[in-house]
C-alpha positions as CSV (number, residue, x, y, z in Angstrom):
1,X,55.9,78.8,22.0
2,X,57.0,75.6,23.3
3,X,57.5,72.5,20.7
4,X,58.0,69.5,22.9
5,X,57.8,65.8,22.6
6,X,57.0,62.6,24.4
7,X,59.7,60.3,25.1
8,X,59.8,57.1,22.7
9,X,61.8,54.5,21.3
10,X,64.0,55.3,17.7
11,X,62.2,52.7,14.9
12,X,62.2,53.6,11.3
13,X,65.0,55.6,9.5
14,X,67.2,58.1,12.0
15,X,69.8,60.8,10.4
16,X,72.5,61.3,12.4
17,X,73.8,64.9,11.3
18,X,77.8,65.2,12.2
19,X,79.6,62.0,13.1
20,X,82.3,63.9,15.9
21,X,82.5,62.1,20.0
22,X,78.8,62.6,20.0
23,X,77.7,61.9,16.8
24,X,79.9,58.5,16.7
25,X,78.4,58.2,20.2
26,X,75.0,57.9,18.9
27,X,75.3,55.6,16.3
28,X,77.1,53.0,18.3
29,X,74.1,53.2,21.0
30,X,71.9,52.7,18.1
31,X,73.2,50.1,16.2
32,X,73.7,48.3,19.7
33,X,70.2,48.3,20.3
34,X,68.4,48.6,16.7
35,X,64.9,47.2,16.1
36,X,65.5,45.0,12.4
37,X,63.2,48.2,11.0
38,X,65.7,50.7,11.9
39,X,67.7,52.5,9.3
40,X,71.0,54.9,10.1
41,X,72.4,57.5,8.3
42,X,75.0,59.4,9.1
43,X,76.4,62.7,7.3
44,X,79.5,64.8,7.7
45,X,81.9,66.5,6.2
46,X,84.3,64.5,6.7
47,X,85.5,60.5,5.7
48,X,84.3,58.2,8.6
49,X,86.2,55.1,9.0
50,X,85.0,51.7,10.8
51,X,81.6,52.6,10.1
52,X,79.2,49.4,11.6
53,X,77.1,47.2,9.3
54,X,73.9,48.6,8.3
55,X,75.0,52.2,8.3
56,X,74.4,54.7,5.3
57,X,77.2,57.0,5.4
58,X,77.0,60.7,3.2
59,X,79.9,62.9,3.4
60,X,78.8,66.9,3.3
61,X,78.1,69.5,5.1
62,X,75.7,68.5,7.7
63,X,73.2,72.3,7.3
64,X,73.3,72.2,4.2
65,X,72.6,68.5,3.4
66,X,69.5,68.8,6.0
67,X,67.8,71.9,3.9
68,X,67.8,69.9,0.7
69,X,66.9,66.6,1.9
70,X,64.5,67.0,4.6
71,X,61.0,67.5,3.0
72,X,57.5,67.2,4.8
73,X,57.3,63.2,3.2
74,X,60.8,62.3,4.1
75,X,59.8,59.2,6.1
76,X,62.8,59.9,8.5
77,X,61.7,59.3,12.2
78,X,64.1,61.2,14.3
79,X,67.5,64.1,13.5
80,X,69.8,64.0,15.7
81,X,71.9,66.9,15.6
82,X,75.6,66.0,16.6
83,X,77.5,69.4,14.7
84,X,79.1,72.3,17.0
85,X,76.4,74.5,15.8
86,X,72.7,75.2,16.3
87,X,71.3,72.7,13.2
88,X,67.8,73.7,14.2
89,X,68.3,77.2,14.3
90,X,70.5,77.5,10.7
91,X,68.3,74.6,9.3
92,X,65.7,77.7,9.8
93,X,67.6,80.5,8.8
94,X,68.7,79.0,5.6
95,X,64.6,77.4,4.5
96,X,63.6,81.3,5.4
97,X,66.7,82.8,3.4
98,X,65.7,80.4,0.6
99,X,62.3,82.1,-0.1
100,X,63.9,84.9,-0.7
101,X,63.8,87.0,2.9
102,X,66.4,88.5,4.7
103,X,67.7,87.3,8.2
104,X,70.1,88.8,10.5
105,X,71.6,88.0,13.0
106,X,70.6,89.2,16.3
107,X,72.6,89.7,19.8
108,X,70.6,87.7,22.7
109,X,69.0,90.7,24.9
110,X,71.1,90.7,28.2
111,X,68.0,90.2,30.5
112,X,66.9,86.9,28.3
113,X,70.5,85.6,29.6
114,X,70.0,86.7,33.1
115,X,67.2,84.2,33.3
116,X,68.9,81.1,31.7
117,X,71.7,79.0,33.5
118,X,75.1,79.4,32.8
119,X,74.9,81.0,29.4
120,X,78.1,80.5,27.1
121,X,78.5,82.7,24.1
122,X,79.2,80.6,21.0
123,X,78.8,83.4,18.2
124,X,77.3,87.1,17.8
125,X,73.7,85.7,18.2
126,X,73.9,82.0,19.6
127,X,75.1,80.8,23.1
128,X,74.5,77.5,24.5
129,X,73.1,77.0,27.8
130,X,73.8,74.4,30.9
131,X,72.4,74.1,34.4
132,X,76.1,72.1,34.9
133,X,78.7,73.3,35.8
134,X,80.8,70.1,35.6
135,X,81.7,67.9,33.5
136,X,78.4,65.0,32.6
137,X,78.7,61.6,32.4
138,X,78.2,60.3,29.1
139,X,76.4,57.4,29.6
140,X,73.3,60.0,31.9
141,X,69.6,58.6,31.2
142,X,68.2,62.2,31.7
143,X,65.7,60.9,35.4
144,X,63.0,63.0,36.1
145,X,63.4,63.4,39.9
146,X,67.3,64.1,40.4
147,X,70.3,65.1,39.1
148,X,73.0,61.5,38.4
149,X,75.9,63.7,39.1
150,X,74.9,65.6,42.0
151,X,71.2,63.9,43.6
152,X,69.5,66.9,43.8
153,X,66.2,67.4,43.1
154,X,65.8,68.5,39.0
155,X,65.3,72.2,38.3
156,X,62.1,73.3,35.8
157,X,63.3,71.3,32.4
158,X,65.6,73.7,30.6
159,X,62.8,73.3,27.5
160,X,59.8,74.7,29.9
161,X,62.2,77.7,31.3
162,X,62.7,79.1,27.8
163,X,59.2,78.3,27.0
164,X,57.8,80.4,29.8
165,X,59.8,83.7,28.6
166,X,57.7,86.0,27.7
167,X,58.9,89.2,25.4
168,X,56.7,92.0,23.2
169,X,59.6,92.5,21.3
170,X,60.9,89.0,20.0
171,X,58.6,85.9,19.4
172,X,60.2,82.7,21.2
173,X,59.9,79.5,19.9
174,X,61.5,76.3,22.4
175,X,61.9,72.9,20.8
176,X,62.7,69.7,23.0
177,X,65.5,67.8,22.3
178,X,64.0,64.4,23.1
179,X,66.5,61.7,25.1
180,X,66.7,58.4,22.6
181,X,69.1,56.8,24.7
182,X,71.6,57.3,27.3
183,X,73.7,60.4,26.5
184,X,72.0,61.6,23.7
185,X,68.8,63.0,22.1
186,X,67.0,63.7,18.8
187,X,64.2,66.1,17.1
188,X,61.5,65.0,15.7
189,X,60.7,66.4,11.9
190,X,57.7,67.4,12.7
191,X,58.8,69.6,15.4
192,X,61.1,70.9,13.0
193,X,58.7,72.0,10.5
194,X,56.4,73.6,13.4
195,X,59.1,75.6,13.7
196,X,59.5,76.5,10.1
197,X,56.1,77.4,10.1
198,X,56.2,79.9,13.3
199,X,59.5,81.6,11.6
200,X,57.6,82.0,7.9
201,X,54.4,83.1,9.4
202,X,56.2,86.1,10.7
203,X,56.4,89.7,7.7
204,X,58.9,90.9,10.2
205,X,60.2,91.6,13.6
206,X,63.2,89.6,15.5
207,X,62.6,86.0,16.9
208,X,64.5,83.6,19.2
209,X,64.8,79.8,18.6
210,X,66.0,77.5,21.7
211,X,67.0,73.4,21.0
212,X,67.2,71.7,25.0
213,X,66.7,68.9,27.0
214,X,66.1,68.9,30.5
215,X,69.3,70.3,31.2
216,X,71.7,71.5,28.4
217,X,70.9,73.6,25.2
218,X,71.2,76.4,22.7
219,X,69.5,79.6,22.4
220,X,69.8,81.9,18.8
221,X,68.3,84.8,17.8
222,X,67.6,86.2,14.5
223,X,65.7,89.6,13.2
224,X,63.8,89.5,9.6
């Protein structure tokens, strides 16, 4: 199953979860650039200093603050996940654990990574995933037709590779991270909680879920 979005311009209230280089990243771009609608909030676990005008800081833990805060009638218009961890992915595992199910953890099947680029083990059941194998600029506005870095033509969007997988023994669900501005990218709630719906839906059985963008992203699997 493939969740993806259209590209469009941040307006209304965006939550930027962890405030490290890409999380501090992101809310300088958007403060920058801010329509007078626009409300930022940013949350980690730790004090942030020099925060800019305008911008709602809450320190905690960035998983846990999403399960209890985001509801269906939030209002917030775009996450964007800035932690070292897959936030879709535990914001899952923790709704699903909540209603009282159990979820393990569960090892990506070798032939999955044979058919994603450049897969990095993160944790038992998580590994991130890059068609790079350098170092990206920062500032990259994600073009459809060619690479910044190297000019060559785009591989099949990261988000539609892990979409296409097919498996009888695990259901795959790919979200889009969606480019916002230069260098980084949000999820849309709504996405999220299409996700939350695949994962409940299912009595039992083992299950991937895969955040991307064109190029970078993470891949976790879990078994109920």
């Amino acid at each position: 199953m493939r969740l993806r979005e259209e590209r469009e311009k941040p307006a209304g209230s965006v939550w930027v979860i962890g405030c490290g280089r890409f999380g501090k990243r992101a809310m300088q771009m958007l403060t920058k650039t801010r329509l007078p609608s626009l409300e930022i909030m940013v949350v980690d676990q730790r004090a942030v200093d020099d925060l800019p005008n305008g911008v709602t800081f809450v320190k905690a833990d960035g998983v846990e603050w999403l399960v209890d805060n985001l509801h269906r009638n939030s209002g917030v218009e775009w996450i964007i996940p800035a932690l070292p961890v897959h936030l879709a992915a535990l914001w899952v595992k923790e709704k699903i654990m909540r209603d009282g199910k159990t979820l393990d953890a569960l090892p990506i099947p070798p032939w999955i990574l044979e058919k994603l680029p450049n897969p990095y083990q993160l944790s038992k059941n998580s590994y991130a995933l890059s068609y790079a194998d350098f170092l990206c600029p920062p500032d990259c506005s994600e073009p459809d037709e060619c690479c910044t870095v190297t000019g060559r033509v785009r591989p099949t969007p990261l988000y539609d590779l892990v979409g296409s997988l097919r498996t009888l023994d695990h259901k795959m669900f790919s979200l889009q991270s969606q480019q916002i501005g230069p260098g980084f990218g949000g999820l849309k709630p709504d996405s999220l909680w299409r996700l939350l719906d695949g994962g409940q839906s299912l009595e039992s059985g083992s299950f991937l879920i895969s955040t991307s963008c064109k190029c970078h992203g993470l891949i976790t699997g879990y078994r109920l």
